[in-house]
TORMI-514819 format. One line per 3 residues: number of its first residue (from 1); their letters; for each residue y, x, z of C-alpha. Coordinates in Angstrom, 1 decimal, always signed. Each point is the difference from the previous one (the first is absolute). Example, Ala and Ser with C-alpha at 12.3 -4.5 7.8 and 13.67 -1.06 7.14 Angstrom:
// residues 2
1) as) -4.5 +12.3 +7.8 ~ +3.4 +1.4 -0.7
// end
This chain:
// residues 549
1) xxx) +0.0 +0.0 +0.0 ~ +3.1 +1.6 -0.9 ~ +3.5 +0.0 +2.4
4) xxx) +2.0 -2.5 -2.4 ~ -2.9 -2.3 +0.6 ~ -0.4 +0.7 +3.5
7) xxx) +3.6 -0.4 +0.4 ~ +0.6 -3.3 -1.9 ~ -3.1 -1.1 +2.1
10) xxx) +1.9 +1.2 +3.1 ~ +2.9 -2.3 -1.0 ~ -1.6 -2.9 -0.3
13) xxx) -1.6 +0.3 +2.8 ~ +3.0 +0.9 +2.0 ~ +1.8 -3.4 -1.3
16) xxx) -2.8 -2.2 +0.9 ~ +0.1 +1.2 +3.2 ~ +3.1 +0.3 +0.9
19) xxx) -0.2 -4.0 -1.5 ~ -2.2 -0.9 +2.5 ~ +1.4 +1.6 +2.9
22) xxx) +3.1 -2.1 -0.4 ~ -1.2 -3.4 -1.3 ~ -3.8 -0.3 +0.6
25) xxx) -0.4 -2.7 +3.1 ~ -1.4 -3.2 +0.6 ~ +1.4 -2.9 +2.5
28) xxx) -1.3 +0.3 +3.3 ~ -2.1 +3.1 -0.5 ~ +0.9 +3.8 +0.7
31) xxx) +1.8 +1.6 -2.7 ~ -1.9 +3.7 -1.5 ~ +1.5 +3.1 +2.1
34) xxx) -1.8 +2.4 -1.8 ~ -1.4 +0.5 -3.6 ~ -1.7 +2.5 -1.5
37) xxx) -1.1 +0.5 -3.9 ~ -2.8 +2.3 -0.6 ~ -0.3 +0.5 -3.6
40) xxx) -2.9 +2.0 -1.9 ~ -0.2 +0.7 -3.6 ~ -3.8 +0.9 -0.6
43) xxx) -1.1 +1.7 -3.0 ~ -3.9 +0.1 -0.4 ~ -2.4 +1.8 -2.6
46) xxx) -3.4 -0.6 +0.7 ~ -2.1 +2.0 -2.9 ~ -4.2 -0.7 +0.5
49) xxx) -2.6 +1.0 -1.8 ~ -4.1 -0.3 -0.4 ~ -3.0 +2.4 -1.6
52) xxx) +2.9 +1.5 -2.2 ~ +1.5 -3.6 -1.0 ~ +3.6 -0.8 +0.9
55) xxx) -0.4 -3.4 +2.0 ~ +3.4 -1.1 +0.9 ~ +3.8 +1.8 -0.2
58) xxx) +2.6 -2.4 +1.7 ~ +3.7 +1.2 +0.7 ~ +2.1 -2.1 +1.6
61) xxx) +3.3 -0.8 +1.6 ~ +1.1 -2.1 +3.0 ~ +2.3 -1.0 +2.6
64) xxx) -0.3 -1.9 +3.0 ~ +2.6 -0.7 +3.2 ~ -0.9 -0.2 +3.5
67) xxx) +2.7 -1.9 +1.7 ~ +0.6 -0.2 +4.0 ~ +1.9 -2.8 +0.8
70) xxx) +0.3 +0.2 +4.2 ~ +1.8 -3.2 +1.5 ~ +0.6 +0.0 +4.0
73) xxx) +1.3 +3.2 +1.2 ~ -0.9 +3.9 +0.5 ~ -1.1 -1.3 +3.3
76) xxx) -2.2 -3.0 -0.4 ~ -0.9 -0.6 -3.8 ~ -3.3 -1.7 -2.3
79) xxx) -2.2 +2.8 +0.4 ~ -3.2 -0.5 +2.1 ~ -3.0 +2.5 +1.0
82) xxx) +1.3 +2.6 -1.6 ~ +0.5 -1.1 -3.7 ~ -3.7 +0.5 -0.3
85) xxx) -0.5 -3.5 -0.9 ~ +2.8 -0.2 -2.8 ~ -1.9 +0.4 -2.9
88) xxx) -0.9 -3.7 -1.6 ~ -0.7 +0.3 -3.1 ~ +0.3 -3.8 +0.2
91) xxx) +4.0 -0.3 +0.7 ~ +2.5 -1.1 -2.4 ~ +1.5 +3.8 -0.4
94) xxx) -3.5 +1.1 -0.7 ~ +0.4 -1.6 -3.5 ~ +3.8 +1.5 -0.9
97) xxx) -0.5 +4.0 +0.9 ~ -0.2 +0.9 -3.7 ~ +3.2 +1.1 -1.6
100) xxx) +0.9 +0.7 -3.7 ~ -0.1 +3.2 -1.4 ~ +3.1 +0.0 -1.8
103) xxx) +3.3 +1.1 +1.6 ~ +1.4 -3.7 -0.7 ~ +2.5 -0.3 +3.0
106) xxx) -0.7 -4.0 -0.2 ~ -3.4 -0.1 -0.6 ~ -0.6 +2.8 +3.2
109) xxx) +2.2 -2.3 +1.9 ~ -1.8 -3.0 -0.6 ~ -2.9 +1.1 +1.2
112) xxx) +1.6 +1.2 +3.2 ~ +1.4 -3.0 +0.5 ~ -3.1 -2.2 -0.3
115) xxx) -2.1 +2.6 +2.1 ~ +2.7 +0.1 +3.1 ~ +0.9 -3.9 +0.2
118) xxx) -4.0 -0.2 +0.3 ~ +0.0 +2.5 +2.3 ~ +2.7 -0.7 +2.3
121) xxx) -1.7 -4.1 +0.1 ~ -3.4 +1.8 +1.3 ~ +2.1 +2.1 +2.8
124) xxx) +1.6 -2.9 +1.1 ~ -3.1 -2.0 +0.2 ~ -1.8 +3.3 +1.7
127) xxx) +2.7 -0.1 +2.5 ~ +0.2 -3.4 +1.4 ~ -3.3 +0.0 -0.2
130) xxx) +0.2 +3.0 +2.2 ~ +2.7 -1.4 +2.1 ~ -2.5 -3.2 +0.5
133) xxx) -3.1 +1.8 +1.2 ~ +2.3 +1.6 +2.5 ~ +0.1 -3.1 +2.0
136) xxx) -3.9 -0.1 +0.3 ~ -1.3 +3.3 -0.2 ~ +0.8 +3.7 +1.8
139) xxx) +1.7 +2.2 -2.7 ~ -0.8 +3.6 +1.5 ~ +2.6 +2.0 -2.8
142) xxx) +2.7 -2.9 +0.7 ~ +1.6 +2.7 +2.6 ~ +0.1 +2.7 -3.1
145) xxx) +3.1 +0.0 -2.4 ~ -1.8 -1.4 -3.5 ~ +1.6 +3.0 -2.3
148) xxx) +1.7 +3.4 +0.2 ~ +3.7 -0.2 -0.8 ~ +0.7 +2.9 -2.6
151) xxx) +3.0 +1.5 -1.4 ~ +0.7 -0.7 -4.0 ~ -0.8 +3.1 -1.6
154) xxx) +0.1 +1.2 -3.6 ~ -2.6 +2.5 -1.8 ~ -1.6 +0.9 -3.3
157) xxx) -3.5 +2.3 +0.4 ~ -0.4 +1.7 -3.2 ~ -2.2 -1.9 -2.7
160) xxx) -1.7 +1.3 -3.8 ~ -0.8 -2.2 -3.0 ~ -3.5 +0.9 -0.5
163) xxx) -1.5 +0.7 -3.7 ~ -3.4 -0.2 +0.2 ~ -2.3 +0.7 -2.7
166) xxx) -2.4 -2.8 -0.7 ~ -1.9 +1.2 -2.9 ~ -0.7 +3.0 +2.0
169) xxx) -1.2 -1.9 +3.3 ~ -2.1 -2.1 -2.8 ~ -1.8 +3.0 -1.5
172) xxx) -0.2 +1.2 +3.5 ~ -2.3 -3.3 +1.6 ~ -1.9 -0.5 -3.8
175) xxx) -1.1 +3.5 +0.4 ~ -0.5 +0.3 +3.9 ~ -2.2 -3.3 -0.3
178) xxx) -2.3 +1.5 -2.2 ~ -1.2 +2.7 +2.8 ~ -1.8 -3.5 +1.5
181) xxx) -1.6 -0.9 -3.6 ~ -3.1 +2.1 +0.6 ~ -1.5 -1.2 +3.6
184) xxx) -2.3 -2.9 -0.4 ~ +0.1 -0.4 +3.6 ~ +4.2 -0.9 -0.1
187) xxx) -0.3 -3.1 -0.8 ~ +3.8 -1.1 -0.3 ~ +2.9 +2.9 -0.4
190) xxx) +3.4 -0.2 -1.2 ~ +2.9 +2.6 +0.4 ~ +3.9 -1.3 +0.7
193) xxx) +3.6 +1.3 +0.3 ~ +2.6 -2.0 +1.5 ~ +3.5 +0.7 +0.3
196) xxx) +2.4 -2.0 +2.3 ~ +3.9 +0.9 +0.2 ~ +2.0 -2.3 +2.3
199) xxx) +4.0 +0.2 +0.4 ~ +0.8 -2.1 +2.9 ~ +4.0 -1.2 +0.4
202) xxx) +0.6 -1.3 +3.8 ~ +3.1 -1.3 +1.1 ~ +0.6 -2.0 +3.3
205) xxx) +2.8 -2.1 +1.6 ~ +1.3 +2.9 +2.3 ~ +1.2 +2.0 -3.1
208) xxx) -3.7 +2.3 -0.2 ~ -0.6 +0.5 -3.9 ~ -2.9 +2.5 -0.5
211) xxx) -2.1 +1.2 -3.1 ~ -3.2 +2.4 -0.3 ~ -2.6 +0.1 -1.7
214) xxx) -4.0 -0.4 +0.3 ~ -2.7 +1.6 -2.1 ~ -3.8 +0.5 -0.1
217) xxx) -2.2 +1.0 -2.7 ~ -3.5 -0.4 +0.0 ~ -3.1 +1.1 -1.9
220) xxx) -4.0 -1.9 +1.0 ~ -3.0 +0.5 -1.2 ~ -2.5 -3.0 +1.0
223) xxx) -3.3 +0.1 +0.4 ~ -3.1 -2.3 +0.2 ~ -3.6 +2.2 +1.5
226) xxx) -2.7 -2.1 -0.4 ~ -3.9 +0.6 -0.1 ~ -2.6 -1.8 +2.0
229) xxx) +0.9 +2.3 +3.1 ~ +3.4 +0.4 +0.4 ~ +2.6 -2.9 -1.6
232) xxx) +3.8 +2.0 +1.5 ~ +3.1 -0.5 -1.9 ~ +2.7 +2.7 +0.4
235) xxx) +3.6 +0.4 -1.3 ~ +1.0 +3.5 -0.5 ~ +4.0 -0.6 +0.6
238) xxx) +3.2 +2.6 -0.4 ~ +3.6 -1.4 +1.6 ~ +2.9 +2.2 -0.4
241) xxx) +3.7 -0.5 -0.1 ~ +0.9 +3.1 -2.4 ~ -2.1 -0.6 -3.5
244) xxx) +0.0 +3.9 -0.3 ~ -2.9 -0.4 +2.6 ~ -2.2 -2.4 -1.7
247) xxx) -3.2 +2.5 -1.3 ~ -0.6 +1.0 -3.3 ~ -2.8 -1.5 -2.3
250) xxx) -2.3 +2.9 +0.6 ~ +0.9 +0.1 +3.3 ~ -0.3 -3.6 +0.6
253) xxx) -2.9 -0.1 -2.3 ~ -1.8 +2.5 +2.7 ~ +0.9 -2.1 +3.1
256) xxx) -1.4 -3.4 -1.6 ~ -3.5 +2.5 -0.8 ~ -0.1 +1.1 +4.0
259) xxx) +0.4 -3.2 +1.0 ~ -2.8 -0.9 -2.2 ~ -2.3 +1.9 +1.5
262) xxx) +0.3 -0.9 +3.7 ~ -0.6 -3.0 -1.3 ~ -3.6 +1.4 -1.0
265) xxx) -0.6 +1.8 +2.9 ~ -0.4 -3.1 +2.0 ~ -3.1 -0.6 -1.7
268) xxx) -1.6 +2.7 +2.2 ~ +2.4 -1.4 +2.9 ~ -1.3 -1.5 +3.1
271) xxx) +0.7 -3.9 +1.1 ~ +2.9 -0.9 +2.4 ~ -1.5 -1.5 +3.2
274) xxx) +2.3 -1.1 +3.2 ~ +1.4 +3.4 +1.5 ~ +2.3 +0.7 +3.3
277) xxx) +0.4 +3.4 +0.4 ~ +2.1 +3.7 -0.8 ~ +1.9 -0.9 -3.5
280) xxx) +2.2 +3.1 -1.6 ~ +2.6 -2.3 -2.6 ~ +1.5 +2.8 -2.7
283) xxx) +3.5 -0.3 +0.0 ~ -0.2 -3.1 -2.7 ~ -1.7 -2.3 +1.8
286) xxx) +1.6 +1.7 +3.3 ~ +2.9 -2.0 -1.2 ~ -1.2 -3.0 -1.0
289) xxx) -1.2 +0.2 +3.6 ~ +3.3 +0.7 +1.5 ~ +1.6 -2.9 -2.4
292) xxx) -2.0 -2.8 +0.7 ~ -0.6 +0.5 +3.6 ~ +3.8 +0.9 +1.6
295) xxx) +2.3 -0.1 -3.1 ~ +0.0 -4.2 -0.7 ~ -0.1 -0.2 +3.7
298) xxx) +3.4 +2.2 +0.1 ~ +1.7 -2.4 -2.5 ~ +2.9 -1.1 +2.6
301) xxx) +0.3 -3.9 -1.8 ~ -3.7 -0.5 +1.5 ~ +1.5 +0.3 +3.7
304) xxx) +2.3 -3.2 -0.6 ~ -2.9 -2.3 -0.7 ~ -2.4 -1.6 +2.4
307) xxx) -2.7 -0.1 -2.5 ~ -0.3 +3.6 +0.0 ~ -2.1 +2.2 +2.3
310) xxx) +2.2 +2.3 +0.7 ~ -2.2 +2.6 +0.9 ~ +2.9 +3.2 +1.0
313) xxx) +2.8 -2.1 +1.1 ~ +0.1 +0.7 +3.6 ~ -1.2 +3.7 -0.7
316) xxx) +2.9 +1.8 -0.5 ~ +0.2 +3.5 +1.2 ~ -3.9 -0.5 +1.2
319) xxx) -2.6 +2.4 -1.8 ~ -1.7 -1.8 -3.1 ~ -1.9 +3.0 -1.7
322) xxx) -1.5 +3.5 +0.2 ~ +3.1 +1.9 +1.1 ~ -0.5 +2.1 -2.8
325) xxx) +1.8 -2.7 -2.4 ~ +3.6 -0.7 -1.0 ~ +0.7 -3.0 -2.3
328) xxx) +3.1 -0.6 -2.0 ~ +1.0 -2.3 -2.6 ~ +2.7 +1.3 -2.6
331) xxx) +0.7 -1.9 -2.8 ~ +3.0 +2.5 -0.8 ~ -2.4 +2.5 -0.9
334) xxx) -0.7 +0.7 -3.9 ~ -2.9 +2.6 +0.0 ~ -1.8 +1.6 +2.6
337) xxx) -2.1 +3.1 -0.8 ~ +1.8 -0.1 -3.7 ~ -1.7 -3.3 -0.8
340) xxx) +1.6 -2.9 -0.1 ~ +0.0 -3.2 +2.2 ~ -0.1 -3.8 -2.0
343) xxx) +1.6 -1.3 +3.7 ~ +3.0 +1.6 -0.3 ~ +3.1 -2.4 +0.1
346) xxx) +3.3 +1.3 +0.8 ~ +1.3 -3.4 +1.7 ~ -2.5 -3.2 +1.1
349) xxx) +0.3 -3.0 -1.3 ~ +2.6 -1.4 +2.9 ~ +2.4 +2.7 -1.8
352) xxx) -0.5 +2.8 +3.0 ~ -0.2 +3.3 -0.9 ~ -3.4 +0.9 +0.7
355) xxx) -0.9 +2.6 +3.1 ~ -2.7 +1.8 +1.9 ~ -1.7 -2.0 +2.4
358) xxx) -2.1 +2.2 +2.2 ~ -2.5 -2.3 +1.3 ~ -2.8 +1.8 +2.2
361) xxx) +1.1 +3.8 +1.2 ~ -3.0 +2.0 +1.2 ~ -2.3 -3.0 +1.0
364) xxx) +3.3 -1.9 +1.6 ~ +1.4 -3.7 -1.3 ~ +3.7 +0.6 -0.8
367) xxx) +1.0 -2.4 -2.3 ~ -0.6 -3.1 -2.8 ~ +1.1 -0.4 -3.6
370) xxx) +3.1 -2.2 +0.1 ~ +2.0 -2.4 -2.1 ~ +3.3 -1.6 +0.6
373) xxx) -2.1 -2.6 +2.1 ~ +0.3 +1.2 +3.4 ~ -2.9 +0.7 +1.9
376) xxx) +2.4 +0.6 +3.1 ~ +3.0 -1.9 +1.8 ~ +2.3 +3.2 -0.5
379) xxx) +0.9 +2.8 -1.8 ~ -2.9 -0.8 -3.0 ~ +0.3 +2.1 -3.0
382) xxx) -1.5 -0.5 -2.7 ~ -2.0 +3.0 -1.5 ~ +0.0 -0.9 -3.0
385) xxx) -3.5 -1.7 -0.9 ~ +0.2 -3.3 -1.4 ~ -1.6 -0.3 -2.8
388) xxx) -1.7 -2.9 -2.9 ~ -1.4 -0.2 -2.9 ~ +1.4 -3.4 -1.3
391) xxx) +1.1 -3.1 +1.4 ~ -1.3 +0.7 +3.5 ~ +2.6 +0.8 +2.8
394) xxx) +0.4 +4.0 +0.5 ~ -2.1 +0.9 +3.3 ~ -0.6 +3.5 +1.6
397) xxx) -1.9 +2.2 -2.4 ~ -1.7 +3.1 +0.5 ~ +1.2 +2.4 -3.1
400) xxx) -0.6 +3.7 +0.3 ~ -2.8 -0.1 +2.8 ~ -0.2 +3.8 +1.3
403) xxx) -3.1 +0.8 +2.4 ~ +1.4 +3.3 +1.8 ~ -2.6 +2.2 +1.2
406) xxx) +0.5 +2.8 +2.6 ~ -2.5 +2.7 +0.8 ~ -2.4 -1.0 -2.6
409) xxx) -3.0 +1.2 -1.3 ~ -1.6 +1.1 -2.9 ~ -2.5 -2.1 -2.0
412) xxx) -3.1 +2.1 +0.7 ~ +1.3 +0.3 +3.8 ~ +0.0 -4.0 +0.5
415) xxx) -3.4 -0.3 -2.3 ~ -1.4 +2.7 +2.9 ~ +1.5 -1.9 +2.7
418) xxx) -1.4 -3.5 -1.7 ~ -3.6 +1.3 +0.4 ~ +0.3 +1.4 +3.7
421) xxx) +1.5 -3.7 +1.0 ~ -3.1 -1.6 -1.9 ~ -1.7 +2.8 +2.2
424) xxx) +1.5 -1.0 +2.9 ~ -0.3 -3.5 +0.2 ~ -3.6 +0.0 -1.4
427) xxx) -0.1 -1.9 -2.9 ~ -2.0 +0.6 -3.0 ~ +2.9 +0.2 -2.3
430) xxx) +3.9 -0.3 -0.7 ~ +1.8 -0.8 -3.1 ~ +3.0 +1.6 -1.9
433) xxx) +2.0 -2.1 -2.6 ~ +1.3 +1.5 -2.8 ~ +0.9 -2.7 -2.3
436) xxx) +2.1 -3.7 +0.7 ~ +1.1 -2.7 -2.5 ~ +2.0 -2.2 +2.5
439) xxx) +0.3 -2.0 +3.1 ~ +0.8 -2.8 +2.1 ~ +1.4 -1.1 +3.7
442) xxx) +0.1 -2.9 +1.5 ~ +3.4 +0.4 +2.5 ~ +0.1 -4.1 +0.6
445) xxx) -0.7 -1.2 +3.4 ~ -2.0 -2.9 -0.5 ~ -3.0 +2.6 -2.0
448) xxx) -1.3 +3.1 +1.5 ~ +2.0 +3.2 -0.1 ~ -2.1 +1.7 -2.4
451) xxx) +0.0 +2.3 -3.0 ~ -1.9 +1.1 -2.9 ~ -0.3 +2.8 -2.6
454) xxx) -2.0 -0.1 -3.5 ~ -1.7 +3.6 +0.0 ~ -1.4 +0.9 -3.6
457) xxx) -1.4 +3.1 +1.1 ~ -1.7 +1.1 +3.8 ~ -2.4 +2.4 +0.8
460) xxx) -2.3 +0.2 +3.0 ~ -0.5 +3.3 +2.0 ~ -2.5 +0.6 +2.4
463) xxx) -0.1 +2.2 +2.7 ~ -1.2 +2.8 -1.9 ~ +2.8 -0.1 -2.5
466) xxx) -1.6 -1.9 -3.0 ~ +1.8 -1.8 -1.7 ~ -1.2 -3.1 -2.2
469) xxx) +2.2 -2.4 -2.3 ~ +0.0 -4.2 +1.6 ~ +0.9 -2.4 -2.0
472) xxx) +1.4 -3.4 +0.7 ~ +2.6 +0.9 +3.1 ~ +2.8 -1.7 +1.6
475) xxx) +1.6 +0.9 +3.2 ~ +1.3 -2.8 +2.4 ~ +1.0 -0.1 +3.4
478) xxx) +2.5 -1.2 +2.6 ~ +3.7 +1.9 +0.3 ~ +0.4 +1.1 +3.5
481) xxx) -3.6 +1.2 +0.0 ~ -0.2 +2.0 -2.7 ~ +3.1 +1.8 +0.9
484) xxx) -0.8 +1.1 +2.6 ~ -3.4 +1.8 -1.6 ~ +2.4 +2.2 -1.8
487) xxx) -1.3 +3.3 +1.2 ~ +1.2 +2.9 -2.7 ~ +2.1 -0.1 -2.9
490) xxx) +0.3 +2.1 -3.3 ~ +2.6 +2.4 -0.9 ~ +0.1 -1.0 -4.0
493) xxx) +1.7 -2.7 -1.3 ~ -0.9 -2.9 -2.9 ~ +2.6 -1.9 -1.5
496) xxx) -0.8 -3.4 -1.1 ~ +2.2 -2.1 -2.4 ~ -1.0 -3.6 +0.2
499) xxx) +1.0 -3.7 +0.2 ~ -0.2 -1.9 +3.4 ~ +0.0 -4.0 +0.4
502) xxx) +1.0 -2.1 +2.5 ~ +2.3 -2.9 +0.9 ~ +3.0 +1.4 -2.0
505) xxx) -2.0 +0.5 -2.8 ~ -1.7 +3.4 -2.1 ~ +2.4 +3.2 +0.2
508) xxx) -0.4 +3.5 -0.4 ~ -1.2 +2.2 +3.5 ~ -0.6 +3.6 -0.1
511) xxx) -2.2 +1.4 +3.2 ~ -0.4 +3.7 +0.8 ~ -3.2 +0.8 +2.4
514) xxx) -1.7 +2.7 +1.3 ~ -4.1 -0.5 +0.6 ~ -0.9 -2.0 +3.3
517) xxx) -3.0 +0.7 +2.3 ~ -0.8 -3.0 +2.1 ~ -2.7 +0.3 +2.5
520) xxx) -0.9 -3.7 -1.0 ~ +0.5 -2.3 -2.7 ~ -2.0 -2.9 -1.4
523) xxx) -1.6 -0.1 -3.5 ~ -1.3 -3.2 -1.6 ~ -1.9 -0.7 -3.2
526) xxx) +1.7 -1.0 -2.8 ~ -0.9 -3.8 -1.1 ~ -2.4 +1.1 -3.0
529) xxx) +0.9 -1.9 -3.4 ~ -2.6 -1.8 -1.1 ~ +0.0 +0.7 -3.9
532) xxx) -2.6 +0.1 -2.3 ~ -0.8 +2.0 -2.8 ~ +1.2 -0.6 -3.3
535) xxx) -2.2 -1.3 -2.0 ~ +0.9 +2.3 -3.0 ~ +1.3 +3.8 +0.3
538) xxx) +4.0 +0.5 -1.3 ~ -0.3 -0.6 -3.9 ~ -0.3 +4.0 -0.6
541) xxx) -2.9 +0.7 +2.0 ~ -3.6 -1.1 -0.4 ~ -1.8 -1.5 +3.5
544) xxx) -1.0 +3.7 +0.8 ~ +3.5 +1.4 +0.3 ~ +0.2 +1.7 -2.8
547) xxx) +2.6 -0.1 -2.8 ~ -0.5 -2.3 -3.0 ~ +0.6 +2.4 -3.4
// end
């Protein structure tokens, strides 16, 4: 998006406001004291490809507005629980987030216009509706201020029209997706490059006008084992935020072929049966770990709803952790180690410049990731957190999720120390996960306070330092508890680019981790997919496997 677009955009924006502010009211109900326009122009390319054949190539162009309309006061507003809740896909403004994507000043303005008189009819409703449970019902946030008053301030981060190169990116996943052509046992495969390149434009009623930019480019490579043994799936997945990073083809070629072969190796693997015991996590799924089990439950907007658990809130300066780790979030950083990070964002989505939250120091509770929601009666600042994806409300966000270790060791040293605790506590084996595709937490209070990691590739060590290849892991377990069974940690870090969804929708969250030892962690099986055979081989090889001339 170029500045004389982002500026005419601005305009429009500013006038519709400013519109609003003055004349936007109904009789008898609170008039707005606070708007805000978040505006994103989104340019996509998504590029896919299977067994050399180009499937689909799609570029497009968008723009969408979330609009916060706040009626009441800075002190007693709409917004309950947290705004955890505000995300109806079902509400009138649902239907009138889209935008056009030309610079017409009327035609932006319109759309405004429809989107915050729908949105300033559902506050008002929110809020006497809010206002009427208060006569029935104990509001425990009602002696909190509802939102963080915030000087207007004015700033441009630096942004770049980005060329990219389609019928190179089209060669490159027609060509990479032939590597997958010769396995009879791949079943399904297909290679993709997406590109996504947002401008956002925010602009609020105390005079804040912000613009940045977000990027992440992607390359996959999916694929589908499957023989009468072993039937695992696996998605072989590259984020970045600089496309200079993205792999070559050989390269990338190379990667898909390793990944290939652990796949064949769990032939020879052993089964996954129910384990509790000494678990080394490499750094990857280390952070995973550390993500799903204190990150969401750091998210500051989960301590203003009831719903929630709220598993740290009265922990604060209390030891958490092995004293060994440090957690930070930093959305302000671009790179770490030279590579960069997809959850960089110069300022939230509240407008606030975005800051370094340290979270955890040396095993010890310090903090939460904040929005402009206060999650205390005085002196809340935000730290610059809130973040969405589309039309749900902005809510505290991890970004750049750093895992500090101190005094850590050496992989060989925590493999050696993994055996003597399997030693010690005299059980036949442990485990060490290498390999994670994702995760889930439940941080709600009315489930159970529980986690869970996909691992794609574990091994099992005995005592005498064998090692054999499982298949069909997943860790789970409770927060507090496994915590605490945080015994060593690494000295080398993994960087992992990814997405993360929740209540505010899918964003882009970089996590940095060293390995974990944990004296004890649950494994369960995976649910095994019950597929059949096909009842004919892919059309280029004969029932035996091998190629058809």
């Amino acid at each position: 998006m170029r500045k004389a677009s982002v500026n005419k955009v601005k305009l429009a924006l500013k006038k519709e406001l400013n519109r609003s502010m003055k004349e936007l009211k109904a009789p008898g109900h609170p008039r707005p004291y606070y708007i805000s326009y978040l505006f994103r122009h989104c340019e996509t390319m998504e590029i896919w490809a299977r067994y050399g054949a180009l499937c689909n190539e799609k570029s497009e162009t968008k723009r969408n507005c979330y609009a916060d309309v706040r009626v009441g006061t800075y002190g007693y507003d709409h917004i309950t629980k947290g705004g955890l809740s505000d995300n109806s896909t079902e509400s009138e403004s649902y239907e009138l987030i889209e935008l056009p994507v030309d610079d017409d000043e009327d035609a932006t303005r319109f759309s405004v216009w429809r989107l915050t008189d729908a949105k300033y009819r559902e506050a008002v409703s929110q809020y006497h509706g809010r206002k009427s449970r208060d006569v029935s019902y104990l509001d425990q946030n009602k002696a909190l201020p509802s939102f963080q008053k915030v000087k207007g301030k004015t700033e441009d981060s630096k942004f770049k029209n980005y060329q990219i190169d389609s019928d190179y990116y089209k060669n490159f996943v027609k060509k990479a997706s032939l590597v997958l052509k010769k396995y009879p046992e791949i079943k399904s495969s297909f290679c993709e490059f997406n590109a996504e390149v947002i401008t956002k434009v925010y602009i609020n009623s105390e005079g804040t006008e912000k613009t940045w930019q977000q990027v992440v480019f992607s390359l996959s490579a999916y694929m589908w084992y499957h023989t009468k043994k072993v039937n695992q799936d696996y998605t072989h997945v590259i984020h970045t935020a600089d496309l200079d990073e993205l792999p070559d083809l050989r390269t990338f070629k190379k990667q898909i072929e390793e990944k290939v072969a652990g796949l064949y190796d769990l032939e020879k693997s052993h089964e996954m049966t129910s384990f509790a015991g000494p678990v080394l996590l490499a750094p990857k799924p280390a952070g995973l770990f550390v993500h799903e089990v204190v990150g969401h439950r750091l998210e500051g907007n989960r301590l203003l709803s009831e719903n929630e658990g709220r598993t740290f809130k009265d922990r604060v300066g209390q030891k958490i952790m092995h004293q060994g780790l440090s957690i930070y979030d930093d959305p302000s950083l671009k790179t770490f180690q030279k590579q960069s990070l997809v959850g960089h964002f110069p300022y939230d989505d509240e407008g606030v410049e975005s800051q370094k939250s340290l979270l955890v120091e040396k095993g010890v509770l310090k903090d939460f990731l904040t929005t402009r929601s206060p999650i205390k009666k005085t002196r809340h600042e935000s730290n610059g957190h809130a973040r969405n994806h589309f039309h749900e409300r902005p809510i505290s966000r991890m970004g750049n999720l750093v895992i500090e270790s101190h005094g850590g060791k050496s992989w060989d040293e925590l493999k050696e120390l993994l055996v003597q605790e399997i030693k010690a506590k005299k059980v036949p084996y442990g485990f060490i996960l290498l390999e994670v595709e994702g995760g889930e937490t439940e941080t709600e209070a009315y489930d159970f306070q529980a986690f869970l990691g996909e691992i794609t590739t574990a091994i099992k060590v005995y005592p005498t330092g064998r090692e054999v290849l499982v298949r069909g892991v997943d860790f789970v377990g409770t927060p507090l508890s496994s915590l605490a069974n945080i015994i060593a940690v690494g000295n080398d870090y993994h960087i992992d680019n990814g997405f993360c969804g929740a209540e505010s929708g899918t964003i882009p969250v970089s996590t940095v981790s060293p390995a974990l030892l944990l004296s004890n962690l649950e494994l369960q099986l995976k649910s095994p997919a019950k597929v059949t055979q096909y009842a004919l081989p892919l059309p280029w090889f004969d029932k035996k496997g091998k190629q058809r001339r």
